[in-house]
mmJSON file of the N, C-alpha and C atoms, coordinates in Angstrom:
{"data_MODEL":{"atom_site":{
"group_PDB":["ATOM","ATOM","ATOM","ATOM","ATOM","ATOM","ATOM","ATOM","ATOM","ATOM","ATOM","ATOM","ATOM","ATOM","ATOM","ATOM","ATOM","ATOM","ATOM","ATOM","ATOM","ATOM","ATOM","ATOM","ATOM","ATOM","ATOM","ATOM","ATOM","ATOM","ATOM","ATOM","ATOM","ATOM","ATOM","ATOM","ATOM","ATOM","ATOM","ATOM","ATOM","ATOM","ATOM","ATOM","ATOM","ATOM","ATOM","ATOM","ATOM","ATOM","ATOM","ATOM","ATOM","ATOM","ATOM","ATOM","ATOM","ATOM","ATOM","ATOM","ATOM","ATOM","ATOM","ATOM","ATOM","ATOM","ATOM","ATOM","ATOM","ATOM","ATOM","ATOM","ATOM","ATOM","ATOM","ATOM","ATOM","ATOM","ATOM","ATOM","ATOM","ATOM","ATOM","ATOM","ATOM","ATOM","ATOM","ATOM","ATOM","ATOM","ATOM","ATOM","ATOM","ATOM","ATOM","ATOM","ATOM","ATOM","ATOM","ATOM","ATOM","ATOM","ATOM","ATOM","ATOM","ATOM","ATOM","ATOM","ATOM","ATOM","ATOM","ATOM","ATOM","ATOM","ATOM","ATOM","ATOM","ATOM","ATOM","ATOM","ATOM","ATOM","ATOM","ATOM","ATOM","ATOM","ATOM","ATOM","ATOM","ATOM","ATOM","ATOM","ATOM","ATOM","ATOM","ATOM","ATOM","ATOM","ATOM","ATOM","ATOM","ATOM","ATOM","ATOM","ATOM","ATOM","ATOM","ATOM","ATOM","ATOM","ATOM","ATOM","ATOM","ATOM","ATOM","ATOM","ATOM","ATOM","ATOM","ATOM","ATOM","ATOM","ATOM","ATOM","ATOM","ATOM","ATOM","ATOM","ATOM","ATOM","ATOM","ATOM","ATOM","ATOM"],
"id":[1,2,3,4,5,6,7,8,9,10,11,12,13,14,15,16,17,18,19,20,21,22,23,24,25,26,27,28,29,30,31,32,33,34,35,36,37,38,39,40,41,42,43,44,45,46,47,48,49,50,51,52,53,54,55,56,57,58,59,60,61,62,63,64,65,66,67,68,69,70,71,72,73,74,75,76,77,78,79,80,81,82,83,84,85,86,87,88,89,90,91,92,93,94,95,96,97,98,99,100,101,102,103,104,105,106,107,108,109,110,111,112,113,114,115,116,117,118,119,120,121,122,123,124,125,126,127,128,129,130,131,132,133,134,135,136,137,138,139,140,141,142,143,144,145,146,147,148,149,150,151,152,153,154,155,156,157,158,159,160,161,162,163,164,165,166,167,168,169,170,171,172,173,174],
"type_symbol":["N","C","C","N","C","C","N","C","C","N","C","C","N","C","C","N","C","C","N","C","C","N","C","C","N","C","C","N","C","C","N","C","C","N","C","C","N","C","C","N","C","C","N","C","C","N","C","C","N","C","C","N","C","C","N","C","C","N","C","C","N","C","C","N","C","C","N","C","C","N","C","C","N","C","C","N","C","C","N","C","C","N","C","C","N","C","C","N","C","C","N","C","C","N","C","C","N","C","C","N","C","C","N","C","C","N","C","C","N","C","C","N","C","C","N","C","C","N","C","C","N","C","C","N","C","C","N","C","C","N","C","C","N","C","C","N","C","C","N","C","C","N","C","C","N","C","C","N","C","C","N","C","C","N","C","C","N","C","C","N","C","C","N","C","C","N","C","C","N","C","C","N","C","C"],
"label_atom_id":["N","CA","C","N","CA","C","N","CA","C","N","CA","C","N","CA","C","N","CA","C","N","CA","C","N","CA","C","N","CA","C","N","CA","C","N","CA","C","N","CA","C","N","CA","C","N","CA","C","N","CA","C","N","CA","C","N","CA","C","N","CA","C","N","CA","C","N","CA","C","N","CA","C","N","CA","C","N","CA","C","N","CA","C","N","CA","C","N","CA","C","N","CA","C","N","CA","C","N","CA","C","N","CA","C","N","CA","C","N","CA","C","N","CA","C","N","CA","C","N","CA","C","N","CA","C","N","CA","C","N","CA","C","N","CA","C","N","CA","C","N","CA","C","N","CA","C","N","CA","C","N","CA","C","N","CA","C","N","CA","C","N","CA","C","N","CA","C","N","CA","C","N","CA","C","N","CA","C","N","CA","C","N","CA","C","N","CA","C","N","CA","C","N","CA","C","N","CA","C","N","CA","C"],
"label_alt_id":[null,null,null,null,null,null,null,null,null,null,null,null,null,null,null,null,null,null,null,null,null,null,null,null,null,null,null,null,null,null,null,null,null,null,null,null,null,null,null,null,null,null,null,null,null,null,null,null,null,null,null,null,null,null,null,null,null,null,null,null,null,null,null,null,null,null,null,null,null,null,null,null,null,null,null,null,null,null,null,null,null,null,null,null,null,null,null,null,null,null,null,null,null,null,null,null,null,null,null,null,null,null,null,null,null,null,null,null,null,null,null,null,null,null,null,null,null,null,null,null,null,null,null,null,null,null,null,null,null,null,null,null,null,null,null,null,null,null,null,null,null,null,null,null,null,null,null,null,null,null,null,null,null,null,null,null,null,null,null,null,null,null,null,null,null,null,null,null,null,null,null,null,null,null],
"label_comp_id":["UNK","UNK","UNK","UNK","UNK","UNK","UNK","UNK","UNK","UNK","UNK","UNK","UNK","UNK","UNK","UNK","UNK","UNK","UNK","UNK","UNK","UNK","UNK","UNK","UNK","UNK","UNK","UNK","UNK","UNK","UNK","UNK","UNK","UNK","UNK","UNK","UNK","UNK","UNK","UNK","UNK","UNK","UNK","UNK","UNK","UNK","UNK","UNK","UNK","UNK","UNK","UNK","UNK","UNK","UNK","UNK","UNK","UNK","UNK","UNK","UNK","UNK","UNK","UNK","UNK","UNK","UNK","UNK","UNK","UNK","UNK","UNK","UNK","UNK","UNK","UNK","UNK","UNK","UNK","UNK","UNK","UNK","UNK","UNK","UNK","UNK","UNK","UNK","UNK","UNK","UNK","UNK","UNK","UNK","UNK","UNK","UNK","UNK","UNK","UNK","UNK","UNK","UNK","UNK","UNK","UNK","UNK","UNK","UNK","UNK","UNK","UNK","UNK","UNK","UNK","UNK","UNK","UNK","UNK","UNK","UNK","UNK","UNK","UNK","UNK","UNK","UNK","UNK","UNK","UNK","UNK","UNK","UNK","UNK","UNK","UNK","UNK","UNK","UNK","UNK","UNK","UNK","UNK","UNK","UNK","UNK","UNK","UNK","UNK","UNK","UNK","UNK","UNK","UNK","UNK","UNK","UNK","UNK","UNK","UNK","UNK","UNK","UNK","UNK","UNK","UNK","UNK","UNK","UNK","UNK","UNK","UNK","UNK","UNK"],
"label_asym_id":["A","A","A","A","A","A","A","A","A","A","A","A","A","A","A","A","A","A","A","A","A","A","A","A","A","A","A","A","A","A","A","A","A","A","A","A","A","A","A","A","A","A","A","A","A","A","A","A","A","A","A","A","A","A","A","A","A","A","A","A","A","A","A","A","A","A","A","A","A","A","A","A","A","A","A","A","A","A","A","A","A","A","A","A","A","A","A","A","A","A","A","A","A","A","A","A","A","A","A","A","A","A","A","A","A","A","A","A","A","A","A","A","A","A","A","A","A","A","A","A","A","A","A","A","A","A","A","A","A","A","A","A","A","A","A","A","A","A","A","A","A","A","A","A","A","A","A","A","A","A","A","A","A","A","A","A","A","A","A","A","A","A","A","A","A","A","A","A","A","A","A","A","A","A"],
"label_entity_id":["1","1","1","1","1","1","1","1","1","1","1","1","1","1","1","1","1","1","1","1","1","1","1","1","1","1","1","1","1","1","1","1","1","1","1","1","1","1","1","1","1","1","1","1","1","1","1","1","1","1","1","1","1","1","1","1","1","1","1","1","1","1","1","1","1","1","1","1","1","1","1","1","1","1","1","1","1","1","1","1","1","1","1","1","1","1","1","1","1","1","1","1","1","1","1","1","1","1","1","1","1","1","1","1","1","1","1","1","1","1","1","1","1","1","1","1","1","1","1","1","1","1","1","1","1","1","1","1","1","1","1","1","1","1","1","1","1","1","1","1","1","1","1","1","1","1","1","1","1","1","1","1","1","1","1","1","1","1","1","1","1","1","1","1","1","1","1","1","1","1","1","1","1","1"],
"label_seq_id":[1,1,1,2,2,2,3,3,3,4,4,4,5,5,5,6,6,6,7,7,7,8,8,8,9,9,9,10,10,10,11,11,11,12,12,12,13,13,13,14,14,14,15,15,15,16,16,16,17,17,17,18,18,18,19,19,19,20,20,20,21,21,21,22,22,22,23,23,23,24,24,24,25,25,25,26,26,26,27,27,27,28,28,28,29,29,29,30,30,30,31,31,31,32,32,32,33,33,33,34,34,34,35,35,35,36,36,36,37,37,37,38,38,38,39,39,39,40,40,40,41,41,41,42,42,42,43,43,43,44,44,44,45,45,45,46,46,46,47,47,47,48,48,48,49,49,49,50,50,50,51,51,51,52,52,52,53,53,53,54,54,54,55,55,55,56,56,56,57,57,57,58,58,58],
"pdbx_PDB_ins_code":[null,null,null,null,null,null,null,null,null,null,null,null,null,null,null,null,null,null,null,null,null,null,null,null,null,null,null,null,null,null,null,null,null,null,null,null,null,null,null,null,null,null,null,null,null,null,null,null,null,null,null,null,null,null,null,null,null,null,null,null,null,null,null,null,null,null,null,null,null,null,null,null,null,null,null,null,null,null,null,null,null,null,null,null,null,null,null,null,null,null,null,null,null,null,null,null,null,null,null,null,null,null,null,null,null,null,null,null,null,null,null,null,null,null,null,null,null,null,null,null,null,null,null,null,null,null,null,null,null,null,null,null,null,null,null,null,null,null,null,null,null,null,null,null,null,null,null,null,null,null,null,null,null,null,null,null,null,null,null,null,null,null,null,null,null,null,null,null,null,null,null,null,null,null],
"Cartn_x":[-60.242,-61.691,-62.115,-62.732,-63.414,-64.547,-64.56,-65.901,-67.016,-68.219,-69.393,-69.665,-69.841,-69.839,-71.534,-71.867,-73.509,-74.21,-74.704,-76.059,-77.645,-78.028,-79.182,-80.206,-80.934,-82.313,-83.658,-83.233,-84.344,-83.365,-83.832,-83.209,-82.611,-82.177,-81.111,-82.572,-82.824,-83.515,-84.837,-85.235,-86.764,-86.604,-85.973,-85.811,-85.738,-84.932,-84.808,-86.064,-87.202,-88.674,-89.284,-88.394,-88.938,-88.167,-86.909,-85.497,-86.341,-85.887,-86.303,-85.497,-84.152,-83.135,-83.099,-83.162,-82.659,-81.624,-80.666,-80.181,-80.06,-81.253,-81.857,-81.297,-81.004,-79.623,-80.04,-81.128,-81.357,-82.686,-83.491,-84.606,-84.784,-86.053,-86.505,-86.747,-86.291,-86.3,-86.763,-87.493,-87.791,-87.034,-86.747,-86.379,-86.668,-86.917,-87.463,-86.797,-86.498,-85.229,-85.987,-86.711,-87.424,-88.438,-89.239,-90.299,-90.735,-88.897,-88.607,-89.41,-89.411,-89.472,-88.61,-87.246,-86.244,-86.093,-86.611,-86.979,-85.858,-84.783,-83.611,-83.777,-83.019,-82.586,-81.44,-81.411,-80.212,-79.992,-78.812,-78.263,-78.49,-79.42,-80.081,-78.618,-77.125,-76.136,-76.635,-76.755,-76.236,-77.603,-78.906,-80.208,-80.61,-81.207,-81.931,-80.909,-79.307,-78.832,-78.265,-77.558,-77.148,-75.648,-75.057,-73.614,-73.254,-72.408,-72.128,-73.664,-74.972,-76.465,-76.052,-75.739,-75.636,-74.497,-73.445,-71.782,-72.245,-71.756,-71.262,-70.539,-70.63,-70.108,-69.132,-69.452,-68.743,-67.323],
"Cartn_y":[181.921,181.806,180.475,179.789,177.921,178.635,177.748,177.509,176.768,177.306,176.57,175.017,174.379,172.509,172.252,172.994,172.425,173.727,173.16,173.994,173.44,174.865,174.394,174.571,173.438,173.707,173.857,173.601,174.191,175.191,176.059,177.584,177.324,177.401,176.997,177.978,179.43,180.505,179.774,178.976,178.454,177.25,176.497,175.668,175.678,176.921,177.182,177.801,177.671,177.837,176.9,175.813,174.55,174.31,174.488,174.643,173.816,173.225,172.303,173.076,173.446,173.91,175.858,176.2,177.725,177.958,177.223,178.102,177.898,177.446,177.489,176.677,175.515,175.135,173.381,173.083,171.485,171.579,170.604,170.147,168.798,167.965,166.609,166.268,165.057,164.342,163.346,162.549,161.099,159.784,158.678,158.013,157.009,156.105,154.856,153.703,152.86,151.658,150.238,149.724,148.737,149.078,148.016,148.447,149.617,149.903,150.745,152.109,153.225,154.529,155.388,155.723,156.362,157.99,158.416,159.957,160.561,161.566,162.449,163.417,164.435,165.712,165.594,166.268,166.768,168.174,168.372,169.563,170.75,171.77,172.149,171.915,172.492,172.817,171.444,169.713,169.286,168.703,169.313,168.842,169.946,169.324,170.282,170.451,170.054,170.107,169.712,169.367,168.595,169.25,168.411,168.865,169.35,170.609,170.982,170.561,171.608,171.583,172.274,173.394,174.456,174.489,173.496,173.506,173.312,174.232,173.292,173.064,171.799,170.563,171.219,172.418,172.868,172.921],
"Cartn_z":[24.711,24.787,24.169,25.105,24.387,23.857,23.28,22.199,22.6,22.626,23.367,22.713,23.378,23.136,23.712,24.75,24.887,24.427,23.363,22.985,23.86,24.335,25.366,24.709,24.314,23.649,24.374,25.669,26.622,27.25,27.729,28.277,29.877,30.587,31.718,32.285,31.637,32.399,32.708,31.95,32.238,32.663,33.118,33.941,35.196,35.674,36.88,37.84,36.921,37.442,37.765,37.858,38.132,39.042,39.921,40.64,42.379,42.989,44.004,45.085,45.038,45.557,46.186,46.913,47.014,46.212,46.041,44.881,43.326,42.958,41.995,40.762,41.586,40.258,39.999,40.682,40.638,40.565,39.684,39.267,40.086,39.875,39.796,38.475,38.414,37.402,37.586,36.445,35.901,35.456,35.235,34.023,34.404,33.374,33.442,33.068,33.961,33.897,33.616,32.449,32.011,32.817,33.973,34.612,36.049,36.444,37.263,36.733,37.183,37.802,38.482,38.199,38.976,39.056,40.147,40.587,41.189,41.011,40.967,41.42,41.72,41.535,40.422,39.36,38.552,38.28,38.117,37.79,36.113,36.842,35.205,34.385,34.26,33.949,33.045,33.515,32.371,31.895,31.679,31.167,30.107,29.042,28.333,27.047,26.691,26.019,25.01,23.554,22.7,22.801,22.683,22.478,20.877,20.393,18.808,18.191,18.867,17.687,16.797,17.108,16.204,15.59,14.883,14.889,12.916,12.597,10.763,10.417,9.466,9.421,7.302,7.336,6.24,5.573],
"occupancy":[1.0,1.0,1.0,1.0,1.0,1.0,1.0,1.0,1.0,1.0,1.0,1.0,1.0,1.0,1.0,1.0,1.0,1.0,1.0,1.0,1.0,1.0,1.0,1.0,1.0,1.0,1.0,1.0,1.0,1.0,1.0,1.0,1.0,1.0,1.0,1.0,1.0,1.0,1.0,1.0,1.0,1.0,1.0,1.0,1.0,1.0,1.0,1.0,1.0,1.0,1.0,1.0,1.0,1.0,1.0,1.0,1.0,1.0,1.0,1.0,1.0,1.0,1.0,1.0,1.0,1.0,1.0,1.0,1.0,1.0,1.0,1.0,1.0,1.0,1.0,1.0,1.0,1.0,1.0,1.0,1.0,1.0,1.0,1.0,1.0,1.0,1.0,1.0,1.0,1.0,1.0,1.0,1.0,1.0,1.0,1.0,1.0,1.0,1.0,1.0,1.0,1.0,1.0,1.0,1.0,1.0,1.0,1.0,1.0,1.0,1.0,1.0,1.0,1.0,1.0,1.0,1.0,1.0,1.0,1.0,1.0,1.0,1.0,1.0,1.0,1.0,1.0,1.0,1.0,1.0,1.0,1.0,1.0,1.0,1.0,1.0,1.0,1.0,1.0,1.0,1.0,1.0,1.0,1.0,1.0,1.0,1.0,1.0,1.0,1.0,1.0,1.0,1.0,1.0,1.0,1.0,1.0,1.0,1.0,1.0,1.0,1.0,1.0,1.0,1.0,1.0,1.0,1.0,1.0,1.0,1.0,1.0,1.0,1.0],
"B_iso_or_equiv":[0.0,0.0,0.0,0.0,0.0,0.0,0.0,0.0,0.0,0.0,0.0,0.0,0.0,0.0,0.0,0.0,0.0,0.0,0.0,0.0,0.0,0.0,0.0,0.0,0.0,0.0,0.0,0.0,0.0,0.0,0.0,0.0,0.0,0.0,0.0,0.0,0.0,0.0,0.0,0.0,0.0,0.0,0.0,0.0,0.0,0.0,0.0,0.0,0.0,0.0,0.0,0.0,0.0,0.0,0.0,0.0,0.0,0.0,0.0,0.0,0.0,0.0,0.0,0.0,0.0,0.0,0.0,0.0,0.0,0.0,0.0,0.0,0.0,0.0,0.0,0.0,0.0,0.0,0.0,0.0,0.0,0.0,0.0,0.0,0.0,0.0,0.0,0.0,0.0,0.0,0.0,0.0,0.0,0.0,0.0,0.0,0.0,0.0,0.0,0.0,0.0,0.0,0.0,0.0,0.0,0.0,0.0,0.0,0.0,0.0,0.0,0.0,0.0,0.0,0.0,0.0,0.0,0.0,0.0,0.0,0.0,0.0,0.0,0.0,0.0,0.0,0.0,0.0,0.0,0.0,0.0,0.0,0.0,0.0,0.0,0.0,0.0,0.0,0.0,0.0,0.0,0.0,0.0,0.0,0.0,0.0,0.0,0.0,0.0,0.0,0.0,0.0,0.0,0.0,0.0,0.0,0.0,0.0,0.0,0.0,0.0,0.0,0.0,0.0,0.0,0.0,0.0,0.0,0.0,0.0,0.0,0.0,0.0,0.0],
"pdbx_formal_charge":[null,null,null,null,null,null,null,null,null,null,null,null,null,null,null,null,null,null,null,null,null,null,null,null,null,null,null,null,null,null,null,null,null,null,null,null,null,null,null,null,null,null,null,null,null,null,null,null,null,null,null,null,null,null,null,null,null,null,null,null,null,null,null,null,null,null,null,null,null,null,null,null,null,null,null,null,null,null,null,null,null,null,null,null,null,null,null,null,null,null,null,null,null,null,null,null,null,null,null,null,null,null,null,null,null,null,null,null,null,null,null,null,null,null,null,null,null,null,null,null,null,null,null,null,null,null,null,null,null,null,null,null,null,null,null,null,null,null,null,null,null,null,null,null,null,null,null,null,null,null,null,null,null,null,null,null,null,null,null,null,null,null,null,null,null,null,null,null,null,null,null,null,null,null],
"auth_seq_id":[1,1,1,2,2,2,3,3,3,4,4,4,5,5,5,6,6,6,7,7,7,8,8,8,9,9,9,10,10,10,11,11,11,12,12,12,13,13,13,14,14,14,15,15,15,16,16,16,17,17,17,18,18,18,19,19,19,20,20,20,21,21,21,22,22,22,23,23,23,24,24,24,25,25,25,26,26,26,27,27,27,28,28,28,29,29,29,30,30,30,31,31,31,32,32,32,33,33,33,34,34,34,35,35,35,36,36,36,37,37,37,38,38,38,39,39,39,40,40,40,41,41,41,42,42,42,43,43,43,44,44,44,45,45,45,46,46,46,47,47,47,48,48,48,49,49,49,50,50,50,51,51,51,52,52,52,53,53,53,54,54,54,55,55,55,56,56,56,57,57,57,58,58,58],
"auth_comp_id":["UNK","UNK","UNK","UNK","UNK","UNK","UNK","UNK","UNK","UNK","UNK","UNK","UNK","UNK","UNK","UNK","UNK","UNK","UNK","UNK","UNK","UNK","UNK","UNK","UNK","UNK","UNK","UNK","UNK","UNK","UNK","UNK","UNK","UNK","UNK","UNK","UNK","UNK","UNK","UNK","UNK","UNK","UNK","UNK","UNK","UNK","UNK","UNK","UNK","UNK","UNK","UNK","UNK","UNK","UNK","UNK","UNK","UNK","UNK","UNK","UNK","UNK","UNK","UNK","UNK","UNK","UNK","UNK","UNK","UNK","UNK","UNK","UNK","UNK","UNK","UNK","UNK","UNK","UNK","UNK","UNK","UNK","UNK","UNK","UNK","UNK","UNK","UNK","UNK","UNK","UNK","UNK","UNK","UNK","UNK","UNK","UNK","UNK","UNK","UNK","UNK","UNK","UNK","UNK","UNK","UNK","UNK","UNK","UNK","UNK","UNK","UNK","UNK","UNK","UNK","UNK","UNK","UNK","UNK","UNK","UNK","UNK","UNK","UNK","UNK","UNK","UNK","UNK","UNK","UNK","UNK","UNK","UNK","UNK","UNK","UNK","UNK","UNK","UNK","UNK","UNK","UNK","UNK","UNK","UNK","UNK","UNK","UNK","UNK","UNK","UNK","UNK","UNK","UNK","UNK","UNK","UNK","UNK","UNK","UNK","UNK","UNK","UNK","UNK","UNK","UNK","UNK","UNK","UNK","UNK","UNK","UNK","UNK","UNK"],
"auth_asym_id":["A","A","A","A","A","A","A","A","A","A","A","A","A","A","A","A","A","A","A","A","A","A","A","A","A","A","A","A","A","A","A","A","A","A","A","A","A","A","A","A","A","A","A","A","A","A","A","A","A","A","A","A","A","A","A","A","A","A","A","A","A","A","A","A","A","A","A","A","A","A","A","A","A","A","A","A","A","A","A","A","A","A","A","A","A","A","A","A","A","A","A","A","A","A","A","A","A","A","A","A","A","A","A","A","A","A","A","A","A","A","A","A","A","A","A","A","A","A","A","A","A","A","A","A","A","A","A","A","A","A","A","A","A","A","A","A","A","A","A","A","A","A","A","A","A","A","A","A","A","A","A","A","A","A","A","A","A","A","A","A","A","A","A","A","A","A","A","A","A","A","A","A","A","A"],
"auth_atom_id":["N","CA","C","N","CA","C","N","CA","C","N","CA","C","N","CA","C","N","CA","C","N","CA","C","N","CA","C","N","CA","C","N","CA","C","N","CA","C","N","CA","C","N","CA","C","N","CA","C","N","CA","C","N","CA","C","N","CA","C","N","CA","C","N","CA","C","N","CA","C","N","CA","C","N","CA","C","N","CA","C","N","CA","C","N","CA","C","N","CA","C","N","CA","C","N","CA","C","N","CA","C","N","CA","C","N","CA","C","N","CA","C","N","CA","C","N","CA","C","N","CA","C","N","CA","C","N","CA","C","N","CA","C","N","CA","C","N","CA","C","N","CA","C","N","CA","C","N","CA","C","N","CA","C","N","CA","C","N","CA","C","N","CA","C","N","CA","C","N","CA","C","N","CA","C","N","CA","C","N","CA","C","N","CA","C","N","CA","C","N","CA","C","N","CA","C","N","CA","C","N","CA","C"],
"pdbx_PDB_model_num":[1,1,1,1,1,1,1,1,1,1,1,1,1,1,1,1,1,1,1,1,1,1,1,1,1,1,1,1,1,1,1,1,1,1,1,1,1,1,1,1,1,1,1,1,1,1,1,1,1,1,1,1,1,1,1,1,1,1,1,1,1,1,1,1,1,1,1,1,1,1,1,1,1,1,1,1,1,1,1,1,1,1,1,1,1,1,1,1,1,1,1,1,1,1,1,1,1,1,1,1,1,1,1,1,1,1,1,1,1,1,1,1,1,1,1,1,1,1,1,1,1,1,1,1,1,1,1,1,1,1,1,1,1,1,1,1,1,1,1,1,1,1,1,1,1,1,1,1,1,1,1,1,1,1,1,1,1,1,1,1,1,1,1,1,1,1,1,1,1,1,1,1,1,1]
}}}
């Protein structure tokens, strides 16, 4: 059994209320490249997350 590595700090579940796709698995996205505007589809799987948030460092 692996050990979880992305902690999702936005919920995969509430994202997918935003889903572009039938099968519910891709958003639109933003980002901004100096004066550009660059508009996407990405995959909820890798948005919304920090890798080891919740990991201690004990």
């Amino acid at each position: 059994m692996s050990i979880p590595r992305k902690h999702h700090y936005v919920s995969q579940f509430y994202l997918r209320n935003f889903a572009v796709d039938p099968e519910r698995k891709k958003i639109t996205t933003v980002a901004k490249y100096g004066s550009t505007a660059v508009w996407s589809k990405r995959s909820i799987k890798n948005l919304g997350y920090e890798s080891d948030l919740y990991v201690s460092l004990r």
